[in-house]
KEVORO-170164 format. One record per residue (C-alpha): x negated, y, z negated. Coordinates in pm, whole numbers, plus 50000, padded with zeros to 5 digits. Layout:
N
     x     y     z
     X     Y     Z
...
% end
This chain:
395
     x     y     z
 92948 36170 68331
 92898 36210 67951
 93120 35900 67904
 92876 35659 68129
 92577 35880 67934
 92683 35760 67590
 92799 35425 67743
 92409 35379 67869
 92281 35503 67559
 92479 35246 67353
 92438 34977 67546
 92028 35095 67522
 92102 35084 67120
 92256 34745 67124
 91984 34584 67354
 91785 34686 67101
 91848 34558 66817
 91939 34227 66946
 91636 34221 67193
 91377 34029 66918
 91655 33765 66871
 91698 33667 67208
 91355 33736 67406
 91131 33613 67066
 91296 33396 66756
 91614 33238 66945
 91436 33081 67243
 91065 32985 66995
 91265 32809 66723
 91476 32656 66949
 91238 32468 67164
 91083 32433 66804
 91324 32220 66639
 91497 32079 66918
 91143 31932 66994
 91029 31821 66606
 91379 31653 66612
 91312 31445 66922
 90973 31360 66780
 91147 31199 66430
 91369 31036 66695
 91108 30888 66912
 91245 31051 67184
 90948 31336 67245
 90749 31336 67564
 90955 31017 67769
 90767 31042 68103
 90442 31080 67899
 90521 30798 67684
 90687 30542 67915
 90468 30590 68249
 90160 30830 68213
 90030 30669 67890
 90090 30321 68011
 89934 30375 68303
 89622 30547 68176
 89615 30272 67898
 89584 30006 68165
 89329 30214 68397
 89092 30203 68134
 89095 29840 68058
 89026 29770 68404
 89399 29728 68498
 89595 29821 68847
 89912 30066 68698
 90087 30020 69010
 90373 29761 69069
 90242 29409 69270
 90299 29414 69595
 90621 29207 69613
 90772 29362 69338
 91110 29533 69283
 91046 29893 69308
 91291 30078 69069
 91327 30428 68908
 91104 30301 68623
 90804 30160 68824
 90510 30403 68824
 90424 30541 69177
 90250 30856 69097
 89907 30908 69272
 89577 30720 69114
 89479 31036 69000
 89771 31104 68759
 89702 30756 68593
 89298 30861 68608
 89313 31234 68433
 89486 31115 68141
 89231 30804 68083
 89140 30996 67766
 89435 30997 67651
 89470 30598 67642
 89181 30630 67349
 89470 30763 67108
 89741 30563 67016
 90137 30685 67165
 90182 30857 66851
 89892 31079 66838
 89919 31118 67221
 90274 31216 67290
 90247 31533 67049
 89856 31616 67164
 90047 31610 67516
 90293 31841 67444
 90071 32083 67295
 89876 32074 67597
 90188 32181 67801
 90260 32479 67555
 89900 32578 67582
 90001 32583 67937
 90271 32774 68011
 90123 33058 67818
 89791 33064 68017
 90041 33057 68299
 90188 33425 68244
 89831 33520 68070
 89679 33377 68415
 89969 33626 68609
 89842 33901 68346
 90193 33932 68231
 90188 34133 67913
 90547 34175 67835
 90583 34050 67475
 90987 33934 67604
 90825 33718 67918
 90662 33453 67689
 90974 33407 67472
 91240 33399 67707
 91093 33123 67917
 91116 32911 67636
 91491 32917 67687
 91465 32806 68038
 91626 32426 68095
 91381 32353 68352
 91083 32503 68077
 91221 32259 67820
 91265 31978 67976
 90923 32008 68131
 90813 32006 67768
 91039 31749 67631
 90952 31513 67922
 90595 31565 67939
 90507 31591 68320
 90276 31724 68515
 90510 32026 68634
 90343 32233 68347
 89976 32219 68467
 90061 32218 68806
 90216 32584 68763
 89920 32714 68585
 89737 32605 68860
 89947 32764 69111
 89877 33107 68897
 89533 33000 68888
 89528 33010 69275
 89733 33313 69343
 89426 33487 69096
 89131 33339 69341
 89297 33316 69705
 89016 33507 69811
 88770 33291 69698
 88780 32961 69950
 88574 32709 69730
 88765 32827 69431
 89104 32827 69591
 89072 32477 69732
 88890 32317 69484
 89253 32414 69285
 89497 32341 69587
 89372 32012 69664
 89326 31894 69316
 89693 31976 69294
 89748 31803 69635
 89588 31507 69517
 89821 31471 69190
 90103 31624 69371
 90174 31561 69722
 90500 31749 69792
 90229 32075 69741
 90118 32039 70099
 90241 32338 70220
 89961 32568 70033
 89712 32426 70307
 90005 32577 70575
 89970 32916 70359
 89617 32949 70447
 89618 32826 70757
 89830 33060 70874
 89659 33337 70713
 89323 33232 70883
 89215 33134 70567
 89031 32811 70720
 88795 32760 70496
 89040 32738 70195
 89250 32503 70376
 88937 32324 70459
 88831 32280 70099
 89168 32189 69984
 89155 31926 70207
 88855 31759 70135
 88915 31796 69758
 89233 31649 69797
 89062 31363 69996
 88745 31333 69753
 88934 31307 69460
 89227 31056 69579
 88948 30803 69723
 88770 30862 69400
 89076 30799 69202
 89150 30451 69425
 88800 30358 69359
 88838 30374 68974
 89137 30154 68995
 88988 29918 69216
 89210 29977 69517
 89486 29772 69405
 89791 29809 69588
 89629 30087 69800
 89747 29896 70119
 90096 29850 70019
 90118 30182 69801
 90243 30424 70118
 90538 30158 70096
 90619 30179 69764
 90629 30534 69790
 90872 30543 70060
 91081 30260 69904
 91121 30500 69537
 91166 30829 69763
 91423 30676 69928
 91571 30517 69600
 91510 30837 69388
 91619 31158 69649
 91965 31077 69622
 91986 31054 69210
 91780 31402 69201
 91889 31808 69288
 91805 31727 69636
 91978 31842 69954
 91993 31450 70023
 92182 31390 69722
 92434 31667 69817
 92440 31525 70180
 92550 31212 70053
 92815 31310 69850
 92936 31473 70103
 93003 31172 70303
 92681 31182 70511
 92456 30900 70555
 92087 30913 70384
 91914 30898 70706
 92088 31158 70806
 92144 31357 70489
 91730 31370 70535
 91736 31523 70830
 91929 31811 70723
 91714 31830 70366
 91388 31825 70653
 91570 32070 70851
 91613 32291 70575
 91304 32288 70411
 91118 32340 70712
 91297 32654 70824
 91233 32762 70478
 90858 32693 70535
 90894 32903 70877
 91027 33183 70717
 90690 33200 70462
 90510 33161 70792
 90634 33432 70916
 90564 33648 70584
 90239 33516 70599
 90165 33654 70926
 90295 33986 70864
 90172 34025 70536
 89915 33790 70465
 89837 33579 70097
 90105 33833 69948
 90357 33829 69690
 90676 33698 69850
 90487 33456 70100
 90389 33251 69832
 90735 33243 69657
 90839 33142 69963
 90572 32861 70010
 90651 32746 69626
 91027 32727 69732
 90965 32575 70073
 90750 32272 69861
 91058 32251 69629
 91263 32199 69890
 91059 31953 70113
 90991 31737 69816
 91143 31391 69838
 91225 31412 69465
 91340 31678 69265
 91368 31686 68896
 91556 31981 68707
 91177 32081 68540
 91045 32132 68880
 91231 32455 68910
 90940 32536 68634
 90752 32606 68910
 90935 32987 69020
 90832 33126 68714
 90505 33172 68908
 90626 33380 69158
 90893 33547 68961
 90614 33633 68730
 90403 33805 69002
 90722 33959 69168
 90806 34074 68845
 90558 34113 68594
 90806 34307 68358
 91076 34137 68161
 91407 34195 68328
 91763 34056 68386
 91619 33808 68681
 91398 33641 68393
 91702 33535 68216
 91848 33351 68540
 91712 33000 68474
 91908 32971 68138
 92179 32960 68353
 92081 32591 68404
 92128 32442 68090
 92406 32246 68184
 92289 32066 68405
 92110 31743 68303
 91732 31654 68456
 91852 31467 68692
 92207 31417 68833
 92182 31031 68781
 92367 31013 69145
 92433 31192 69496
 92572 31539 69362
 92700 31870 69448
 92488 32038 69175
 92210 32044 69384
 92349 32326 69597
 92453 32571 69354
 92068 32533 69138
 91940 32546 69498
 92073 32837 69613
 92043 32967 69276
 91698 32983 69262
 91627 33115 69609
 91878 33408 69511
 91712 33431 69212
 91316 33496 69469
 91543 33697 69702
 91600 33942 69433
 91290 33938 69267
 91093 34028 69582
 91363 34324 69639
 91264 34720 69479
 91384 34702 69152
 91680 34911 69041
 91414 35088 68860
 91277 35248 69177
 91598 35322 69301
 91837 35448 69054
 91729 35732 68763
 91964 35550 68543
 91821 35243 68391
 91890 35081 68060
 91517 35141 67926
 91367 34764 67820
 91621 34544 67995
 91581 34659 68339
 91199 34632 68513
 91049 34922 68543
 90828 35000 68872
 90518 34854 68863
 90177 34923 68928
 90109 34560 69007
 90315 34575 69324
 90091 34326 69536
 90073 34206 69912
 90262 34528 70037
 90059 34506 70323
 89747 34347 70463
 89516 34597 70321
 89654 34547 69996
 89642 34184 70010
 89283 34201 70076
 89242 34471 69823
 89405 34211 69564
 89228 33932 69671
 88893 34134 69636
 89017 34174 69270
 89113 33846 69174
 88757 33748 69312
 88611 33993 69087
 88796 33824 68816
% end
């Protein structure tokens, strides 16, 4: 017994002296220089540059962004919503060089509201999810996956307020599709009027978005989507790219993915109906979208820090998981395994972070590195749901 005491209590000494390196100045100069470097290179923000800025650059000189209707849709040709090519309009005013940078900036800016959003304030949080792959290549790329997970914090803060928590949802919707299942969330909830006004906002704010590009290619565009989906699932971490290396055909490699992702949604039905707008229904409504999307980039898997973040508001072995992907690349290029084991990964990864911490259940703990209970604990029950949602309307 005094053998594991003094094994705990030097393992507690070692933690923390190395604890600044790797939660704080590793992971921030890191993404520091790794990112400066790619600037020199002109190799910083590559979605933003070769699709987002284009296309914002021709919406406000009165040009369509989207591909004519008889041409070749490829991995390059820009399919994203209107309103992707419309919110960064005022970004087309700067030239690439001043915009790329301002971009990434924006994304930084970001990911910290993100976790200030989730009131995280564990110091270790904000540095170590600097040294998550899917983090840095959602900075490096320069996507939308960034502001999309603030706004998902920003909604788990106001899911009691309907106007608030729609206006949010569909905006999201609208730039997003694959986010659909947040309308299911509330639905199921009886939160109709939320779903309601994520519906409309999402419809508002597409037509909208159409209208300021002139509704070219809107006819044709529900084609071209399905034509890149179908081009695109197979070369990303999607259970259709891992169906079809395993000998399955695409058509039905999509079935299973559908399959799949729909029992995933069922299963944060079910939570939802039990529990209500809690915790570890919307992790599993986040993972469920994940999994129903038609494409699936490696910086998508950004998106779980929102719900690890709420599951876990303290810093803890679980927030060091997602460095576990750096080897893998943003995309697979090709139908491959690697989608299973990052898959499975990460809903192992929610599986654990919605469990009692060891905290709670064991008096031995290596103080710092394991979470310790928390007063946060949210969603435990319906009464506390609406107890949290009362608070997140106050705020």
């Amino acid at each position: 017994m005094q053998a594991r005491l003094r094994l705990t209590t030097l393992a507690h000494t070692g933690w923390t002296l190395v604890e600044p390196l790797v939660c704080g100045v590793v992971p921030v100069v890191f993404t520091t220089v790794v990112l400066l470097a790619a600037s020199r290179h002109n190799y910083l923000a590559v979605d933003f540059h070769h699709h987002f800025w284009p296309a914002a650059y021709q919406v406000l000189h009165g040009v369509s962004p989207f591909p004519a209707a008889h041409a070749k849709i490829n991995l390059g040709s820009f399919i994203y919503p209107a309103f992707a090519a419309v919110l960064l309009v005022p970004f087309a005013l700067f030239s690439r060089a001043i915009g790329d940078p301002l971009f990434v900036v924006i994304l930084a800016a970001a990911l910290f509201f993100t976790l200030r959003l989730l009131r995280i304030r564990d110091w270790r949080c904000y540095g170590i999810v600097l040294a998550w792959a899917p983090v840095f290549h959602a900075l490096h790329t320069a996507n939308f996956t960034l502001l999309i997970a603030v706004a998902l914090a920003a909604v788990w803060r106001v899911r009691g307020r309907p106007i608030a928590a729609g206006a949010i949802v569909g905006s999201v919707i609208a730039l997003k599709v694959f986010m659909w299942p947040l309308v299911i969330w509330f639905l199921v909830a009886k939160r109709y009027r939320a779903a309601a006004w994520s519906i409309a906002f999402a419809a508002v704010i597409t037509v909208a978005s159409w209208g300021a590009v002139g509704f070219a290619e809107f006819t044709t565009y529900p084609r071209m989507v399905a034509t890149f989906d179908r081009i695109s699932a197979p070369a990303t971490y999607t259970l259709v790219g891992a169906g079809v290396r395993l000998g399955l055909g695409q058509t039905a490699a999509e079935a299973v993915a559908w399959v799949v992702g729909l029992t995933c949604l069922a299963f944060a039905i079910a939570l939802t109906r039990r529990n209500g707008l809690d915790a570890r229904s919307f992790a599993a409504v986040v993972f469920a979208a994940i999994l129903l999307s038609p494409i699936v980039w490696l910086h998508y898997f950004t998106l779980l820090l929102v719900p690890l973040a709420i599951l876990r508001p303290r810093f803890g072995p679980l927030w060091m998981v997602p460095i576990l992907f750096w080897p893998l690349r943003v995309g697979p290029a090709g139908p491959s395994l690697l989608s299973l084991p990052l898959l499975i990964g990460s809903a192992v990864l929610l599986v654990l972070a919605a469990r009692p911490s060891r905290a709670q259940k064991s008096p031995v703990m290596l103080r710092g590195m394991l979470p310790r209970p928390s007063p946060r604990s949210v969603g435990e029950s319906p009464a506390a749901d609406r107890a949290a949602a009362a608070s997140a309307g106050g705020g």
